[in-house]
N, C-alpha and C positions, 0 to 999 in steps of 0.2 A: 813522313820522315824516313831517312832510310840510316841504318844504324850498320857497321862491320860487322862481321862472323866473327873475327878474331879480340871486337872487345866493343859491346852493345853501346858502352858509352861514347864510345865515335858514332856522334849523330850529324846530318848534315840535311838538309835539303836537296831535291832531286837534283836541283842546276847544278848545285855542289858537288854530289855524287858523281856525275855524266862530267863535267872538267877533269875531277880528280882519276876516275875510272878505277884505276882500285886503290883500298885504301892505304894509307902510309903503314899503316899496322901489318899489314901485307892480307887481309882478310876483304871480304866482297860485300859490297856494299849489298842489303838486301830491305825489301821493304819492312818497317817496325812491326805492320801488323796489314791486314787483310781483311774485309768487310767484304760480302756477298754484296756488291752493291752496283752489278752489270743486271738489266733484265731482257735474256735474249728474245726478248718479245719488244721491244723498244727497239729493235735493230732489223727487223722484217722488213727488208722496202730496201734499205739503205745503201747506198754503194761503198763502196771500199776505203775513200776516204771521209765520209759520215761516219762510220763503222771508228776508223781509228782515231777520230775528235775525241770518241765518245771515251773509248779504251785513255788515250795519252792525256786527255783530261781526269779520269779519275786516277792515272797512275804517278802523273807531273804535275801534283797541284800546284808548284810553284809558278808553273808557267800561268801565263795568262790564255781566254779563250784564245784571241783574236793571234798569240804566239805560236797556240798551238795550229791554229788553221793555217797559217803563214807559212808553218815548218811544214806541212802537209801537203800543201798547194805547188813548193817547192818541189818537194821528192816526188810525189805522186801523180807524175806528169807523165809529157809526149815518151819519156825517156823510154818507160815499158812500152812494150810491144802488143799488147791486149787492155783493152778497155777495162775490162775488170781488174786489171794488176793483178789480181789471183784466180783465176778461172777454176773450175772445178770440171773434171770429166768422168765418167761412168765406165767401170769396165765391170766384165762380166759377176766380180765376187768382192767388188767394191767402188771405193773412188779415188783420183788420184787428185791430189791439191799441189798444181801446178803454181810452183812458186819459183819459178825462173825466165819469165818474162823480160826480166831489170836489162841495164847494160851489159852486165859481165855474165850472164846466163847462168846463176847461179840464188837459191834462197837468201842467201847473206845480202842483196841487192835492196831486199825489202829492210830492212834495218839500217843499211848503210849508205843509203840515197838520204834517211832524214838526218842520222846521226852528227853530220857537219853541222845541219841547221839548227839541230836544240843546241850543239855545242856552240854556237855563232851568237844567238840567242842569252846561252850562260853566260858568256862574256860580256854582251850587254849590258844585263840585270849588274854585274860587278866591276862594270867600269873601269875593264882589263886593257892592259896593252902588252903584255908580255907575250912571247909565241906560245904553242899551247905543244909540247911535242908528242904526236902519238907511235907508241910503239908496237908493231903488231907483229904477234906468232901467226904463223898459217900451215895448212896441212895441204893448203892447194885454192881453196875458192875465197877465203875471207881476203888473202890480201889482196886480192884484183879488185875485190870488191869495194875494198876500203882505201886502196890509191884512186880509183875512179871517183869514190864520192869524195875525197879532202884533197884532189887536184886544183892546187891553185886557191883554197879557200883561204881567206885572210885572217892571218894571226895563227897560223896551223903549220906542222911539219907534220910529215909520213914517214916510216922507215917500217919495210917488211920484212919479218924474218921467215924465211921457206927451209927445209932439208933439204939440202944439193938432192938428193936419191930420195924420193916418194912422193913426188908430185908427178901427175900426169905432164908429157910435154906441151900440151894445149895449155894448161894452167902456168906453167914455167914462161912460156912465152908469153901468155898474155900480161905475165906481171913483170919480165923483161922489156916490156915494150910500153910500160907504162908513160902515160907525158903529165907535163906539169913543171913547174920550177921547182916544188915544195916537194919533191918525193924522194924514196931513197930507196932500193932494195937489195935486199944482200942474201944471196944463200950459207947455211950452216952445212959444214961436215957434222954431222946428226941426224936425229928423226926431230920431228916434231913439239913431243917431251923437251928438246933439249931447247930448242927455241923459246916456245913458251914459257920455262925455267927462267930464261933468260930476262926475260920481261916481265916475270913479277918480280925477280932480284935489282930489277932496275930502281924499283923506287927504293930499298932498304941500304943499296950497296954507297960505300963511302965516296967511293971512287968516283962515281957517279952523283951522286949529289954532290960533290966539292966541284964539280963539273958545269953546275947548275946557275947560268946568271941571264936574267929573262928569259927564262923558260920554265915550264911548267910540263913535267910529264902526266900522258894520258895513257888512255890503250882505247883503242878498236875492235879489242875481242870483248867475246861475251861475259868476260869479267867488266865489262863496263854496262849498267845498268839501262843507259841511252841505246845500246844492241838490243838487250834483252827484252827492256819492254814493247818497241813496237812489231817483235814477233808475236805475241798477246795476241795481234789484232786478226792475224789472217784463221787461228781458231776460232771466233766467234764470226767471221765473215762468212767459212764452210760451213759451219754450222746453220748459219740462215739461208744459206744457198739449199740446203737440204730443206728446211723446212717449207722458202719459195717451190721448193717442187715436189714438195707434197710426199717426200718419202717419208719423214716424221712430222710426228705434231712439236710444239713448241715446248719441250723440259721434255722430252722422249730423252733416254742416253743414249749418247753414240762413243764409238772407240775412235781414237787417232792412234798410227804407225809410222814412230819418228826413227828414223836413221841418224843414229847422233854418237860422235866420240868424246867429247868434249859437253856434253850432256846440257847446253844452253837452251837449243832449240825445242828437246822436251819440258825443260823447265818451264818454259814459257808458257808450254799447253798447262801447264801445274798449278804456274798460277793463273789462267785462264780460267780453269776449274774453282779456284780459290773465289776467283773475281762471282762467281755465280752459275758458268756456260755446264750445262748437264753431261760432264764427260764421267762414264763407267771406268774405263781402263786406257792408261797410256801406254803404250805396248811399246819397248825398247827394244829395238832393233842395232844390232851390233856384228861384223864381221867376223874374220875369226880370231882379231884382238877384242876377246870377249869380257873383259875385265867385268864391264859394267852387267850384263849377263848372269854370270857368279855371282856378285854383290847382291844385285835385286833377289836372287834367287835363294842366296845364303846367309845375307849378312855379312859377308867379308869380306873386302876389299883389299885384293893382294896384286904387288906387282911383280910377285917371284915366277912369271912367264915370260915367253920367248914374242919380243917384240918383233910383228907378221908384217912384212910389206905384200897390200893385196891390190886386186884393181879396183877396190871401194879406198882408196889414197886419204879421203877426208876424214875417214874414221879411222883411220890407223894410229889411234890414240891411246897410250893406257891411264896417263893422270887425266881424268876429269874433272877440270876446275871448276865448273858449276855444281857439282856433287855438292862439296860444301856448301852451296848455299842451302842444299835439299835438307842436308846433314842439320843446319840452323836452324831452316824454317821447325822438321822435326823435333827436335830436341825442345823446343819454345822460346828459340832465343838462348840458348844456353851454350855462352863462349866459352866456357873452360872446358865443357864438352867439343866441342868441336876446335881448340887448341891441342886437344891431348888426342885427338883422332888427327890431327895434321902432325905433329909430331913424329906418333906411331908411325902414317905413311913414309916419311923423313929419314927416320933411323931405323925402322926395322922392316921397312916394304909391307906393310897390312896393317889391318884393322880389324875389330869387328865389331858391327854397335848391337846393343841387347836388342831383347827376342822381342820385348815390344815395341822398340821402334820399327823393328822389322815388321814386323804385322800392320804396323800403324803404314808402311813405306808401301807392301802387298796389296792395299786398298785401293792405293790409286793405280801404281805400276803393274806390268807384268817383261820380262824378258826373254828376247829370245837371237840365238847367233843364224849366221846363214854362210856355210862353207863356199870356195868358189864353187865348187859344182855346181851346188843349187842355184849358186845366185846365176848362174851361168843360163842355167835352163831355165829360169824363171824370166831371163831376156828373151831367150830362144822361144818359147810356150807362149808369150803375150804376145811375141810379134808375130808367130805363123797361126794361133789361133784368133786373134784381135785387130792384127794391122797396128798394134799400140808401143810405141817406139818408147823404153825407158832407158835412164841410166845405169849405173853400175850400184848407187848408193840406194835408190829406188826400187832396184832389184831385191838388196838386203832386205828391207821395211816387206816389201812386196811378199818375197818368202818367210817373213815373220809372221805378216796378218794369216797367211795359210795355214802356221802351223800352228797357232793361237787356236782359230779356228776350227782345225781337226781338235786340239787339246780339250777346248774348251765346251764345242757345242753353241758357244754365245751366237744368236743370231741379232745383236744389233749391229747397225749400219758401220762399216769400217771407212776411216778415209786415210789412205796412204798420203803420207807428205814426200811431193815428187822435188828432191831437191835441188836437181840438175840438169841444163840439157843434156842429152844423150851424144851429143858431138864435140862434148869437153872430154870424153873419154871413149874417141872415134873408133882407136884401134881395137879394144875390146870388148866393147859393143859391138864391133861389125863382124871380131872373132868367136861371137856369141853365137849370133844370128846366122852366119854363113861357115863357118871354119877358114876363113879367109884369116891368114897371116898378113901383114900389109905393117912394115915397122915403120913406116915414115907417115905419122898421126895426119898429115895433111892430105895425104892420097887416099889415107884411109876412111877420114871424114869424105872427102869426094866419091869414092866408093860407097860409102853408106847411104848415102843420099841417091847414088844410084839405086839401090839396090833397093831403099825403102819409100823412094819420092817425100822425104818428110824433110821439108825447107831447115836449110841451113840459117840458124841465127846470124844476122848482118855482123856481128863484133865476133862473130868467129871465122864468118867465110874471109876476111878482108884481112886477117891476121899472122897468115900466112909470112904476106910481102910488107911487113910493118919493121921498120930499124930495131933491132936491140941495142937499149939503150945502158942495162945495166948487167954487169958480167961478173961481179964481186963473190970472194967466197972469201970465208971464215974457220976457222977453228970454232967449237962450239967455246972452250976455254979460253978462246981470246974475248967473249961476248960484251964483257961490264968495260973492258977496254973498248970497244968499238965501239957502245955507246955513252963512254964519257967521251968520248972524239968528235962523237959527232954534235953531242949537247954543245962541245966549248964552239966549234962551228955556227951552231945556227945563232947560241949568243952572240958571238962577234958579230954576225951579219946583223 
């Protein structure tokens, strides 16, 4: 069962959860409890979608096997571009987990190729007809990701919210140019914060609900628990890739190094750990919107800084919506604790939760920021020492595990989570590697590939000369109006 942050007694089943995406209460749906009950010995051998049967079965009891294979068989197809959908590679002071293989060359691909299907699925099991509408914040990669997977899906609407300023133009475009009947995209005069805002206020706001007639809102971010859980799978996937090649025995620990603003994609290693997989330390990696950084390291969680536009775009985040659920699982389920820490963040910009949950938080975490320069030369340093071509977000993580590393002494196995290709963010990458200025991201990708021979992803070389389809901008204050407009829309239709 999985029960809200904001009031334990909102209980619901998994189907329920992944329709609903967050809850009416405005809190996130999170699982009731957690049993060590994965044994990464039982997953030796297994490819990627065996791996995630196994994870989306003990995390979606609702579903049935034969459902969950079904959803699986779907997502986890020709679409990616590597047979193993997650490859793992070796570089010199670790590994990197290549999880950008999907359509949109982006981590978000591996959640959001299934996510239509459990949601297609839910509706099933409930005997719906009503449209299901999702509303999604992005920072840059989630919403390409999540108009590409509910393109055209039946009983579904899309609408993505982007910041006009701090998305890469690669990313701008690709969600410009998205197709489908069922899609919508619109950019915000804001950052990121403002958008997301936007779309938890969706479900509480009047306006909006009185707006509401066959239709059902969702979300596609990692406030919806159908994202979060089959990110689970790809840490127990590397984790057996390591053991097929003999670097560790089986329960040996190893570290992961998540690049995350929005704090999902760690969560998920969290509860991966929770599930049974022998991870030491989740190592937080964050740009130099270090919020989450501070937090782990202090206990406090403040947003009284200077919100950074960097060329890490995806993390340029300072409310981290999935905190709260950490904030939850910690506490033991305890919502009036984690109502009067949502509050606090609300009215007075911080928090700070006591010394033991902190300690208890220190056990699995650790954090650490990476300014542009580092992250600069930490491009610069793999590709003239390595030939090993990363991103910008990757980079972060990359100079994280380093300085863990110096900190710490720890010599277990680290596996970097490579979030993105490297020619979603061509210009700066290329002005990593070569000091080459080149402002028009399309020449610059074509130069990069010169310069590095490392093949352009097909949904990025071809995007170029693709129509823009969607040119909409906003007020961020005009938000709960634009999407009670568009709800009375997709009713009528």
């Amino acid at each position: 069962m999985y029960i809200s942050s904001r009031n334990k007694s909102n209980k619901v089943k998994s189907h329920e959860a992944i329709i609903q995406g967050l809850a009416t209460d405005g809190g996130l749906f999170t699982p009731e409890s957690i049993k060590a009950c994965i044994n990464p010995a039982d997953l030796i051998g297994l490819s990627y979608q065996e791996i995630a049967e196994k994870v989306l079965c003990t995390m979606l009891e609702d579903y049935g096997e034969e459902e969950i294979k079904d959803c699986i068989k779907n997502a986890y197809d020709d679409k990616f571009n590597h047979p193993e959908i997650v490859p793992l590679r070796q570089i010199k002071d670790g590994y990197l987990m290549d999880l950008w293989y999907g359509p949109t060359s982006a981590f978000k691909d591996i959640a959001l190729t299934i996510l239509p299907h459990l949601l297609t699925k839910a509706y099933e099991k409930e005997n719906r007809n009503d449209i299901v509408s999702i509303l999604t914040a992005t920072s840059g990669d989630t919403g390409k990701a999540a108009l590409s997977g509910f393109a055209d899906v039946p009983h579904t609407a899309i609408t993505v919210f982007f910041p006009e300023i701090g998305v890469s133009p690669i990313q701008k475009k690709q969600m410009q140019t998205s197709i489908g009947d069922n899609v919508e995209v619109i950019a915000v005069k804001g950052n990121f914060d403002d958008c997301q805002r936007m779309v938890k206020e969706a479900v509480s706001s009047k306006e909006v609900l009185d707006s509401l007639h066959n239709v059902t809102i969702s979300s596609a971010n990692s406030i919806n628990v159908g994202r979060l859980v089959p990110q689970i799978v790809y840490y127990f996937s590397s984790y057996s890739k390591l053991v097929e090649k003999n670097v560790i025995q089986c329960g040996d620990l190893i570290n992961f190094v998540v690049p995350t603003g929005n704090f999902g994609d760690i969560l998920a290693g969290y509860l991966a750990k929770l599930l049974g997989l022998p991870v030491n330390k989740l190592i937080c990696a964050s740009n130099a919107n270090n919020v989450l950084t501070d937090f782990i390291r202090t206990g406090t969680y403040s947003l009284k800084r200077e919100f950074k536009t960097t060329m890490s775009p995806s993390m340029d985040i300072l409310i981290s919506s999935n905190l709260e659920r950490l904030l939850f699982m910690l506490s033991g389920n305890d919502d009036a604790f984690v109502n009067e820490m949502m509050r606090k963040l609300k009215e007075e910009k911080e928090y700070t939760i006591p010394a033991e949950m902190l300690s208890k938080l220190q056990e699995s975490f650790s954090a650490y920021w990476t300014s542009e320069e580092d992250c600069a030369d930490t491009i610069r340093k793999l590709f003239n020492e390595e030939h090993e071509l990363i991103d910008t977000h990757t980079a972060v993580a990359l100079a994280a595990m380093n300085a863990y590393k110096k900190d710490t002494g720890d010599t277990a196995p680290c596996i970097v989570l490579s979030t993105a290709s490297a020619y979603k963010f061509s210009h700066d990458v290329l002005q990593c590697i070569t000091d080459e200025d080149i402002p028009d991201d399309f020449e610059a990708m074509e130069q990069l590939h010169t310069v590095t021979g490392v093949e352009i992803p097909k949904n990025l070389s071809g995007l170029k000369d693709m129509p823009v389809r969607f040119t909409r901008s906003i007020e961020k204050e005009d938000g709960m109006h634009v999407i009670a407009q568009r709800m009375r829309e997709l009713g009528h239709d």
